[in-house]
N, C-alpha and C positions, 0 to 999 in steps of 0.2 A: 252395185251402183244402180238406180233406178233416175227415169227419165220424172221430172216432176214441172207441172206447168203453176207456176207462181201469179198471182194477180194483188195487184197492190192497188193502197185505196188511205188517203189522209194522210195522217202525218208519214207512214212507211212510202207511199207515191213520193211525198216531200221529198225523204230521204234517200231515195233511190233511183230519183231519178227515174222512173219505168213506170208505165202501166201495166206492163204483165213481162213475164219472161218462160220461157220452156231452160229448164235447167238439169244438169246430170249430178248428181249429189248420191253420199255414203249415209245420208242421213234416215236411221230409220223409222223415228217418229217425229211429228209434227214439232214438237218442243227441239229436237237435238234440230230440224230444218229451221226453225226460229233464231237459235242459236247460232248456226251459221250466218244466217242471214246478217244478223245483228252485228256481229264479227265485220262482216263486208262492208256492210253501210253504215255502222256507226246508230245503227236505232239506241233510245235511251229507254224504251218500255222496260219495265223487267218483265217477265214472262207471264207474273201472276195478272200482269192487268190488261193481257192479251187473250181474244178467244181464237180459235181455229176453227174455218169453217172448208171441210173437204170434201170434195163433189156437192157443194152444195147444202153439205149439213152440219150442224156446229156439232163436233167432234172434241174429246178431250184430247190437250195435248199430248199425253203419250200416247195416243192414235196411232199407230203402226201403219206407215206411209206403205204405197202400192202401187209400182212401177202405171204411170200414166194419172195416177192422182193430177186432180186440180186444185192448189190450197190458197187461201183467203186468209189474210192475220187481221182480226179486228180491236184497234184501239178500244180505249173508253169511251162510251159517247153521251155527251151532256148533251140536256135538254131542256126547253123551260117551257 
């Protein structure tokens, strides 16, 4: 188990109700804590249209989380 601090941002804020949370999770890459996540609050992204950004740096999902990580899920974002 590893301590992970979560921050949420758009449509996952929406869904979650939360701006950020500190969470204990088995998960040990970004995509299997995405998965979780999604499980709990019902997000409808599939994963491919999700990026991850951890400590700060967009990171591929299987990113191998790291006890104290800080992760970011970023929707799609349209622009004009």
């Amino acid at each position: 188990m590893r301590t992970i601090k979560v921050q949420y941002y758009a449509v996952f804020r929406e869904a979650s109700g939360l701006s950020e949370e500190e969470l204990r999770t088995a998960a040990a890459s970004a995509m299997e804590l995405y998965e979780e996540l999604k499980r709990r609050f019902g997000f409808t992204l599939p994963p491919a249209m999700v990026r991850a950004s951890i400590n700060l740096q967009f990171k591929p999902l299987e990113t191998e989380l790291k006890d104290g990580d800080t992760v970011v899920f970023i929707p799609p974002v349209a622009g004009g």
